[in-house]
C-alpha positions as a printed NumPy array, in Angstrom:
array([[-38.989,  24.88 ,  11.209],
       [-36.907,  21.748,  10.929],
       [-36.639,  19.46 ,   8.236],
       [-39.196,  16.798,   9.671],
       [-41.872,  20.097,   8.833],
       [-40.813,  20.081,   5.026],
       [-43.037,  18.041,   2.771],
       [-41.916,  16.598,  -1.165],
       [-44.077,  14.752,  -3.83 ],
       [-42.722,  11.604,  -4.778],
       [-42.406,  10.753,  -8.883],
       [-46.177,   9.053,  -8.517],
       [-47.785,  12.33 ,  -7.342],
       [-48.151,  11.143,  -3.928],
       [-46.838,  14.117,  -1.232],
       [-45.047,  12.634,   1.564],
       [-43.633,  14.596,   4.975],
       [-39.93 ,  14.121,   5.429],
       [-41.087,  13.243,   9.121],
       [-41.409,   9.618,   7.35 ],
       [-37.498,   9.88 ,   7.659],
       [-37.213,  10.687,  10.959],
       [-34.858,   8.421,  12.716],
       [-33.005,   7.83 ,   9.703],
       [-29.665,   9.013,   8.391],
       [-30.775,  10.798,   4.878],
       [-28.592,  11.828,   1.993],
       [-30.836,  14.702,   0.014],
       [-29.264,  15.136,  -3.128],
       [-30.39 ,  17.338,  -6.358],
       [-29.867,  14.974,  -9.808],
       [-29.96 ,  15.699, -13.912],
       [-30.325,  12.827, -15.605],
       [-27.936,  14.628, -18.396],
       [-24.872,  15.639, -16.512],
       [-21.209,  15.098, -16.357],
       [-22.164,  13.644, -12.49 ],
       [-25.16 ,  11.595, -13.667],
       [-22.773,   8.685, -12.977],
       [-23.639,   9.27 ,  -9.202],
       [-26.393,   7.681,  -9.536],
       [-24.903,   4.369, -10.044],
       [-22.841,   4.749,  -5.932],
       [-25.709,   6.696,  -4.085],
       [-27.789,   3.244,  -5.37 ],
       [-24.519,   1.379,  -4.025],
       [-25.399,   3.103,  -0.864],
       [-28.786,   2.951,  -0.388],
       [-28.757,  -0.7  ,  -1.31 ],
       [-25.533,  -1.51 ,   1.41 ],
       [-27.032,   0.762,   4.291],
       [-30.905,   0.902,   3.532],
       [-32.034,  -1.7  ,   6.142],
       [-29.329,   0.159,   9.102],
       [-31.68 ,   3.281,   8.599],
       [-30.148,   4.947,   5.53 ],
       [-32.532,   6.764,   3.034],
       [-31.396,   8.921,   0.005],
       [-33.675,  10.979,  -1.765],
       [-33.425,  12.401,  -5.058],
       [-34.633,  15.595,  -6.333],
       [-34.343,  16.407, -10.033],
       [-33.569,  19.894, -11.166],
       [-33.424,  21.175, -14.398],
       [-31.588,  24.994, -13.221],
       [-28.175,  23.781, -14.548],
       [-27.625,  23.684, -18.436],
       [-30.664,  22.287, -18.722],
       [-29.558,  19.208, -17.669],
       [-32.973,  17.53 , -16.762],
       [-35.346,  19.014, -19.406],
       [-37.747,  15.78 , -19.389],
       [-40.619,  15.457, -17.613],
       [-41.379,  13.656, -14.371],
       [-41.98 ,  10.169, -16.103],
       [-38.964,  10.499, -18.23 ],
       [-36.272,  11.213, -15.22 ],
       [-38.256,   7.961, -13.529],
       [-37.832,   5.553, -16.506],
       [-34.389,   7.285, -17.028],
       [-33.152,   6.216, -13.303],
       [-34.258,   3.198, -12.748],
       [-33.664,   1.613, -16.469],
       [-29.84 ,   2.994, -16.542],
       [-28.975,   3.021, -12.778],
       [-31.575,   0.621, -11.263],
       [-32.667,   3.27 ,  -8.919],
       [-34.402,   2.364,  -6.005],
       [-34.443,   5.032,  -3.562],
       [-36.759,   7.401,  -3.418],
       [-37.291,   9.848,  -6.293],
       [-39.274,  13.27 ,  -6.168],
       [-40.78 ,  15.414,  -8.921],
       [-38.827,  18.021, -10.199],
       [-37.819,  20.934,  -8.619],
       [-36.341,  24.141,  -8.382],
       [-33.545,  24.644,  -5.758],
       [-32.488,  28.086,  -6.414],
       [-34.21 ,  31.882,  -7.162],
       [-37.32 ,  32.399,  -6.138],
       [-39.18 ,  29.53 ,  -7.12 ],
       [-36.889,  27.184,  -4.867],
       [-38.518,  24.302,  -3.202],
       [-38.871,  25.444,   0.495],
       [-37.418,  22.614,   1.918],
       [-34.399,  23.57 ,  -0.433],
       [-34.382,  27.352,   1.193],
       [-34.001,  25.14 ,   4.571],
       [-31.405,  22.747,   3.474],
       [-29.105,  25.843,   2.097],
       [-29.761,  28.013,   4.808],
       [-28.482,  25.233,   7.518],
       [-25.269,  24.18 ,   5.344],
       [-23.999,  27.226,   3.221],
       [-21.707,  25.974,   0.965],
       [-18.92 ,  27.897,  -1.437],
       [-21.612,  30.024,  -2.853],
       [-23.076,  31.296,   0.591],
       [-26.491,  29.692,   0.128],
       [-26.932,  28.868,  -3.568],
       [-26.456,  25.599,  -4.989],
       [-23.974,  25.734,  -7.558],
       [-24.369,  22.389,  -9.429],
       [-26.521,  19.161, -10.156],
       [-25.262,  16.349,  -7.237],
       [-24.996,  18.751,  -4.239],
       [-25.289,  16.765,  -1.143],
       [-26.978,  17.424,   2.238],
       [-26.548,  14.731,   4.968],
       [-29.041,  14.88 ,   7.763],
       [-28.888,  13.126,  11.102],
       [-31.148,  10.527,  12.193],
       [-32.589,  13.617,  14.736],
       [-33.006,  15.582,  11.621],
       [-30.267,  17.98 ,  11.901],
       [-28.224,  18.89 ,   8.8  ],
       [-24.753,  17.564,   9.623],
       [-22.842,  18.508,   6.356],
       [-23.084,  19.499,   2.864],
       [-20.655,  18.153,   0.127],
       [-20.018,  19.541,  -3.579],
       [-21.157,  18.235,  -6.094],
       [-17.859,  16.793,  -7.503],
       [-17.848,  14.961,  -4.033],
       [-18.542,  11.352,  -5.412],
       [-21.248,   9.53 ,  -2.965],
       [-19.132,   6.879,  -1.969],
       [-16.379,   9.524,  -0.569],
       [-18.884,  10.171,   2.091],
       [-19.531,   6.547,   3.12 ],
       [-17.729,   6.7  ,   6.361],
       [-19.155,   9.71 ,   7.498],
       [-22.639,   8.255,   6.778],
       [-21.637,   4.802,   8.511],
       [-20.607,   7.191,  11.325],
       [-23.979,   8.291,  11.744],
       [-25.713,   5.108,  11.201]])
């Protein structure tokens, strides 16, 4: 399987196939709306608003596995994003991304890009950067800050 056969549910319940990406350069990125990297949010918006229309597409995936750093529910992490960082991109329901209960398209992302860890995630703002053929091309920690990756993203736009 590649990552075009993974699917996600957006924040409104509706489940979408990451084949609505394909040919697009996508940033997949695990958020907490209560961590010391929540400030991401304010550059992978940067992003998404300065590369959107040239095929860029970041998608957000809450996880509450670290600290309990995104304890709210669905709605909450929503409101949360878009009234303090104006979030526009596109924002999934939470999820696990470790253990067992790990989303599956999470058990793909990790399994393409091992990171420091081997395959675990080991904080909120991990970042995997697909191709626009849908090929995981990197993974960056989470103390990477979004707009430290802006050339290679340009690169693949």
């Amino acid at each position: 399987m590649g990552f075009y056969d993974y699917k996600a549910v957006k924040m409104d319940g509706t489940e979408i196939s990451m084949q609505d990406f394909s040919g697009k350069v996508v940033l997949v990125v695990n958020t907490a709306s209560k961590c010391g990297f929540t400030p991401q949010f304010e550059e992978l918006e940067k992003l998404y608003e300065n590369y959107n229309e040239e095929g860029l597409e970041i998608l957000g995936f809450p996880c509450n596995q670290f600290a309990n750093q995104d304890s709210g529910t669905n709605s909450e992490i929503e409101e949360f994003c878009q009234l303090n960082y104006g979030v526009k991109f596109t924002m999934f329901q939470k999820i696990d991304v470790n253990g067992e209960k790990a989303a599956p398209l999470y058990k793909y992302l990790k399994q393409e890009a091992k990171g420091v860890l081997g395959g675990a995630i080991k904080w909120n703002f991990t970042k995997f950067l697909i191709d626009r053929n849908g090929k995981v091309v990197d993974r960056f920690a989470p103390a990477t800050k979004p707009l430290d990756i802006e050339d290679v993203i340009t690169k693949l736009l």
